[in-house]
Backbone as JSON Lines, residues from 0, in Angstrom:
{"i":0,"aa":"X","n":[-0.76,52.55,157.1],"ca":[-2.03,52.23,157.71],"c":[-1.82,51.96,159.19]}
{"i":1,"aa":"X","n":[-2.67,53.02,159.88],"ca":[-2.63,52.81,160.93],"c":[-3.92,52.1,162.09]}
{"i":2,"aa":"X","n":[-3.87,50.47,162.16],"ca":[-4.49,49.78,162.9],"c":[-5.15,50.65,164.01]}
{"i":3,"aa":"X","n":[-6.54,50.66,164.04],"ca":[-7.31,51.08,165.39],"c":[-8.13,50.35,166.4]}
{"i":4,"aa":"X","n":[-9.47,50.33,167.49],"ca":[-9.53,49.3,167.87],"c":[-10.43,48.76,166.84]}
{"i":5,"aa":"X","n":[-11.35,49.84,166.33],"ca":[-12.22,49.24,165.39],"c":[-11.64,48.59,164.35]}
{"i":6,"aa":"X","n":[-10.6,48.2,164.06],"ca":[-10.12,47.19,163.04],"c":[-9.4,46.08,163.92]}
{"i":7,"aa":"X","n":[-8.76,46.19,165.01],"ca":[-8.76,44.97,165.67],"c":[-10.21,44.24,166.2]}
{"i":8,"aa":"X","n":[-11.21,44.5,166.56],"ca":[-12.29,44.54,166.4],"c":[-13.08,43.02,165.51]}
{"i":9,"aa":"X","n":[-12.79,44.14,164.35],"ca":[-12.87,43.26,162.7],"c":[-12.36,42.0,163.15]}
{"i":10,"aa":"X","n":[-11.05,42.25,163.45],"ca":[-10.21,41.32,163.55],"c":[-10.46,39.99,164.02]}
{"i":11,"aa":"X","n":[-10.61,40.62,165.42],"ca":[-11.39,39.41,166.58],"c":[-12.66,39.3,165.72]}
{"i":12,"aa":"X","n":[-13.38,39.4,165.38],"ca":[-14.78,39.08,164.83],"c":[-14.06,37.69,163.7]}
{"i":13,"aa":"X","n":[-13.59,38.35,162.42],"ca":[-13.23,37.61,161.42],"c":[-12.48,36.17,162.52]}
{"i":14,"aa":"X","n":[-12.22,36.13,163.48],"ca":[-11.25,34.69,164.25],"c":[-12.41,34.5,164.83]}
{"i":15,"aa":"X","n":[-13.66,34.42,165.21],"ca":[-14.66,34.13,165.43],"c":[-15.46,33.2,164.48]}
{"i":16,"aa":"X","n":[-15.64,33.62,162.98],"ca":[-15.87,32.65,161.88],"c":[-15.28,31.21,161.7]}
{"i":17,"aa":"X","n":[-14.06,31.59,161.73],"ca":[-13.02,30.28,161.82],"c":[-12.6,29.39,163.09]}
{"i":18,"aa":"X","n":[-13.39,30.37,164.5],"ca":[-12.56,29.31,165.98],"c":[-11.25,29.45,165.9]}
{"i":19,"aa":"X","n":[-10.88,30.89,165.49],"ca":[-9.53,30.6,165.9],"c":[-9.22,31.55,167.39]}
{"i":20,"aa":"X","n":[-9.55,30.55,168.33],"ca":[-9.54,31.54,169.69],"c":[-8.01,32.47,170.27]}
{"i":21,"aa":"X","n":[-7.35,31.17,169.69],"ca":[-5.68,31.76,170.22],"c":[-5.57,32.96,169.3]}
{"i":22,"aa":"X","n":[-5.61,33.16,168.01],"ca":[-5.15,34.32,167.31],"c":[-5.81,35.64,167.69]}
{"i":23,"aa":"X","n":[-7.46,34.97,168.33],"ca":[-8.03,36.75,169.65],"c":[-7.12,36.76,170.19]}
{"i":24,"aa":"X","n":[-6.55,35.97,170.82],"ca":[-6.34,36.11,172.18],"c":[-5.13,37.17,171.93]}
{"i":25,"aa":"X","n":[-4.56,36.69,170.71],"ca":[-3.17,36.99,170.42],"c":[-3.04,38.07,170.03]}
{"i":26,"aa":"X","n":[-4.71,38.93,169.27],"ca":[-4.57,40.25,168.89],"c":[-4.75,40.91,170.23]}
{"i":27,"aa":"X","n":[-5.61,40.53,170.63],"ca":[-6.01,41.27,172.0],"c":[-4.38,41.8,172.85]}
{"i":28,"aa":"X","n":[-3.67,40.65,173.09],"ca":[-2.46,41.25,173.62],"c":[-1.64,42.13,172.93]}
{"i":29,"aa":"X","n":[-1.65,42.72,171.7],"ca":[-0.95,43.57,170.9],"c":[-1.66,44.7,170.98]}
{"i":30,"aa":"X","n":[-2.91,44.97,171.54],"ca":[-3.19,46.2,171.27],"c":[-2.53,47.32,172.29]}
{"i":31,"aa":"X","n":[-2.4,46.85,173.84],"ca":[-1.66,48.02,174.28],"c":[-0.34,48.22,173.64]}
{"i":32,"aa":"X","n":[0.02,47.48,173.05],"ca":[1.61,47.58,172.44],"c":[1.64,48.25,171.53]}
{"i":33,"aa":"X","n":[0.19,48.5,170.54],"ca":[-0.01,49.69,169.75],"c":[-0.17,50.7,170.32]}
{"i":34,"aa":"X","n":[-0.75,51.31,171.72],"ca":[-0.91,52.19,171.66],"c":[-2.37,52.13,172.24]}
{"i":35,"aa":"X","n":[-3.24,51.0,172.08],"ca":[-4.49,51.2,171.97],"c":[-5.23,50.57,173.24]}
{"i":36,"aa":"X","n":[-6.17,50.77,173.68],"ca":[-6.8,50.63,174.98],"c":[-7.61,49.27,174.56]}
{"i":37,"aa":"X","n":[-7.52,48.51,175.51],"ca":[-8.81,47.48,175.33],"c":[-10.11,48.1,176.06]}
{"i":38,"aa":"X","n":[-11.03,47.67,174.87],"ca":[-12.44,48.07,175.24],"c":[-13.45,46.99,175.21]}
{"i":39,"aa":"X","n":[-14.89,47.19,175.6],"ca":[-15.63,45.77,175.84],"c":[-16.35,45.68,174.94]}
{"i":40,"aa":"X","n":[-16.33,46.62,173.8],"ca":[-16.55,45.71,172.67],"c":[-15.0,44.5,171.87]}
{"i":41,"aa":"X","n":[-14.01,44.58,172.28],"ca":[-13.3,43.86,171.46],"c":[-13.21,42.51,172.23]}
{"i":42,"aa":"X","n":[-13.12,43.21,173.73],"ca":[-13.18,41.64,174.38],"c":[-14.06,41.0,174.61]}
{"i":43,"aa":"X","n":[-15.35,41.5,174.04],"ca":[-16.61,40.9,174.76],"c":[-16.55,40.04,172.5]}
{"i":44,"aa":"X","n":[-16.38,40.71,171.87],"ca":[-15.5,39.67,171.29],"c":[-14.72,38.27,170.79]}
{"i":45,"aa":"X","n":[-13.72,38.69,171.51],"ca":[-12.75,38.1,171.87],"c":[-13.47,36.7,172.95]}
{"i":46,"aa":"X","n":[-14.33,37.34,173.98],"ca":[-15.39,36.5,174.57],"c":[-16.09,34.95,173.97]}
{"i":47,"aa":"X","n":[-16.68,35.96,172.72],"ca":[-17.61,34.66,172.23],"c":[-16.77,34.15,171.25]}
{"i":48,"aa":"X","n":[-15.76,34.27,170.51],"ca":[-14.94,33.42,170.37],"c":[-14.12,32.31,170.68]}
{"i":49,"aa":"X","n":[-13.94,32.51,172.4],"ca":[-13.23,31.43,173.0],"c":[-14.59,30.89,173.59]}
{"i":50,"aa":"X","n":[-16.05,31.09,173.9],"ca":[-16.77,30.72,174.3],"c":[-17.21,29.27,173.1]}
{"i":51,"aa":"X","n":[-17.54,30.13,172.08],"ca":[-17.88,29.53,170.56],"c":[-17.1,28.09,170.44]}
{"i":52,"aa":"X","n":[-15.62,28.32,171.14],"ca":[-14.6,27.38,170.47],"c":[-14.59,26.46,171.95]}
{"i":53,"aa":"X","n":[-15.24,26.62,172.71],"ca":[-15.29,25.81,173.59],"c":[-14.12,25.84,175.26]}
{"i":54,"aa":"X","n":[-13.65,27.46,174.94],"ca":[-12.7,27.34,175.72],"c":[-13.12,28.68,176.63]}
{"i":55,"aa":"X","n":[-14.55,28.22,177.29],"ca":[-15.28,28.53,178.28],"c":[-14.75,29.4,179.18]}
{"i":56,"aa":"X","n":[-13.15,28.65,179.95],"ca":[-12.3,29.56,180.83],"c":[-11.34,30.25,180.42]}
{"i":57,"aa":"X","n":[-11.7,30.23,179.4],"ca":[-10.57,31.52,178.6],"c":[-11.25,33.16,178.69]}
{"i":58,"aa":"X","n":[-12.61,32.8,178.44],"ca":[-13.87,33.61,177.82],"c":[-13.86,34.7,179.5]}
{"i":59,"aa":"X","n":[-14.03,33.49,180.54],"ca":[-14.13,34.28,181.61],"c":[-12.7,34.61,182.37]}
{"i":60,"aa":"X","n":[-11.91,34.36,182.01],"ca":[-10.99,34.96,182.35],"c":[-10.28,36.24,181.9]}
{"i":61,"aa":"X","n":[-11.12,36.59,180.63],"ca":[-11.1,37.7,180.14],"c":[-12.44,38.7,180.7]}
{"i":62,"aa":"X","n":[-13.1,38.24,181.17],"ca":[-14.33,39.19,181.65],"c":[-14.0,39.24,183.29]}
{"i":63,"aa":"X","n":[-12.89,38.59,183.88],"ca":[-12.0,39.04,184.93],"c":[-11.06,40.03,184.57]}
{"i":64,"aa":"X","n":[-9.93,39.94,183.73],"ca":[-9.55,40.76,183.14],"c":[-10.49,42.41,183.42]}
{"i":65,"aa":"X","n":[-11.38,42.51,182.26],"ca":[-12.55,43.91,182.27],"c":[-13.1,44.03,183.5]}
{"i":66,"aa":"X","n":[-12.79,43.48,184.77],"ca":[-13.66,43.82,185.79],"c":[-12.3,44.52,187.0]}
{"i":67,"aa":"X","n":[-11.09,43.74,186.45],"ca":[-10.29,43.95,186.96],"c":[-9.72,45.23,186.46]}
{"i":68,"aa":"X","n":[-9.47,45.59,185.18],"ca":[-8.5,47.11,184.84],"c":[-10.23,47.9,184.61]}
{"i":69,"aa":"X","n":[-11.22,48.13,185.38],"ca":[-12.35,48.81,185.5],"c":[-12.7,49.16,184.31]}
{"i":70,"aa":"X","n":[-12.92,47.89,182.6],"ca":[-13.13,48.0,182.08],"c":[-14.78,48.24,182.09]}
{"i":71,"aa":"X","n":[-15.72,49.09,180.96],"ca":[-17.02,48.51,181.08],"c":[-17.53,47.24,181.19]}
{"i":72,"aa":"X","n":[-18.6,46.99,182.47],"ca":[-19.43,45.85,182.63],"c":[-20.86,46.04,182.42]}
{"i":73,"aa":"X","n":[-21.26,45.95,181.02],"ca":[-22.87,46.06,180.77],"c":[-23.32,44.59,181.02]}
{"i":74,"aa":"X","n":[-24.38,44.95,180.16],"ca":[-25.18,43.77,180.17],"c":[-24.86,42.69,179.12]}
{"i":75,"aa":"X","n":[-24.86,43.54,178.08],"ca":[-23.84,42.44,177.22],"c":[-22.88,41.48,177.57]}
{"i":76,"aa":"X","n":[-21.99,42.47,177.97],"ca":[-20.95,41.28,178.84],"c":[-21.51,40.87,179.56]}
{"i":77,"aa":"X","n":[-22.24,40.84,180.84],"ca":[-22.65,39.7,181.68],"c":[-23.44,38.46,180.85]}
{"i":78,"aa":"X","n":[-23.86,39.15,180.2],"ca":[-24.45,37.97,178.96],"c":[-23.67,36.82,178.25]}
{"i":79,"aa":"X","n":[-22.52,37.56,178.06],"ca":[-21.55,36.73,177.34],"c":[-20.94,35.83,178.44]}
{"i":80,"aa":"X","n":[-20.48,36.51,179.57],"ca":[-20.11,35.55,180.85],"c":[-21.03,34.57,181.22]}
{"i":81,"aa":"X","n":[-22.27,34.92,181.02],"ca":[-23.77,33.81,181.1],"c":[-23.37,32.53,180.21]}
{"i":82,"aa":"X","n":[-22.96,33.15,179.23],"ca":[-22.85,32.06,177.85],"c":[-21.88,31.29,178.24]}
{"i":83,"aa":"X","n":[-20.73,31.79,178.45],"ca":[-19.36,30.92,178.83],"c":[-19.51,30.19,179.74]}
{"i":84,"aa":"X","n":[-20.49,30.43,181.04],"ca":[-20.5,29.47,182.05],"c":[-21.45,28.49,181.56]}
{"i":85,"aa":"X","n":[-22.5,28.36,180.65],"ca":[-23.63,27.6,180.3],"c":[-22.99,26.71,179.81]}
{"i":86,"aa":"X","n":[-21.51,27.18,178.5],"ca":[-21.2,26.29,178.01],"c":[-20.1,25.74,178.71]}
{"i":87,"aa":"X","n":[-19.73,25.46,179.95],"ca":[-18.92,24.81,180.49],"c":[-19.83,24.12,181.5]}
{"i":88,"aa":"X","n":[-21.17,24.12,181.91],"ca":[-21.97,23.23,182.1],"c":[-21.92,21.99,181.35]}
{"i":89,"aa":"X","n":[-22.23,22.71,180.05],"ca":[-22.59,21.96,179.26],"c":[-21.46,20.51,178.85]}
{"i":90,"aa":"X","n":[-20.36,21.02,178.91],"ca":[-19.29,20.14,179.05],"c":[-18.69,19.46,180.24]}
{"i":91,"aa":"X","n":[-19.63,19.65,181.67],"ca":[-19.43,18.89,182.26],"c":[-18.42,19.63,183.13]}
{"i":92,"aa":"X","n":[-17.81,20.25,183.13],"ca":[-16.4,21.26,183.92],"c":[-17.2,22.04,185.07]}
């Protein structure tokens, strides 16, 4: 079985249920090592997971990341970057 992004994807989604932000984070870095391109659906993702879990500058430091290797920037993602900064309002940071 050969892992694609759409099952890392899954992946990051299913660590989204549970807050487990480090284990995105952790698939996310294995995918060029497969072989496989990051795209802005996995990190946008990967996004509301560390957003979800409260780790606001994780979220946007990955939507630096996608702006930086000229990943897609829709609206979605700016949305999700919306979210991450709201919730680091929200905590006072």
């Amino acid at each position: 079985f050969e892992p694609d992004t759409i099952t890392y994807n899954l992946a990051v989604s299913a660590c989204s249920k549970s807050g487990e932000w480090e284990n995105a984070l952790a698939l996310l870095s294995t995918m060029p090592k497969a072989s496989l391109e990051l795209d802005s659906i996995v990190i946008r993702a990967a996004m509301g997971v560390c957003t979800n879990s409260g780790e606001w500058g994780q979220a946007l430091a990955l939507f630096s990341t996608m702006a930086k290797d000229s990943i897609e920037l829709d609206t979605i993602t700016y949305n999700a970057a919306i979210s991450a900064c709201a919730k680091g309002g929200e905590q006072g940071e």
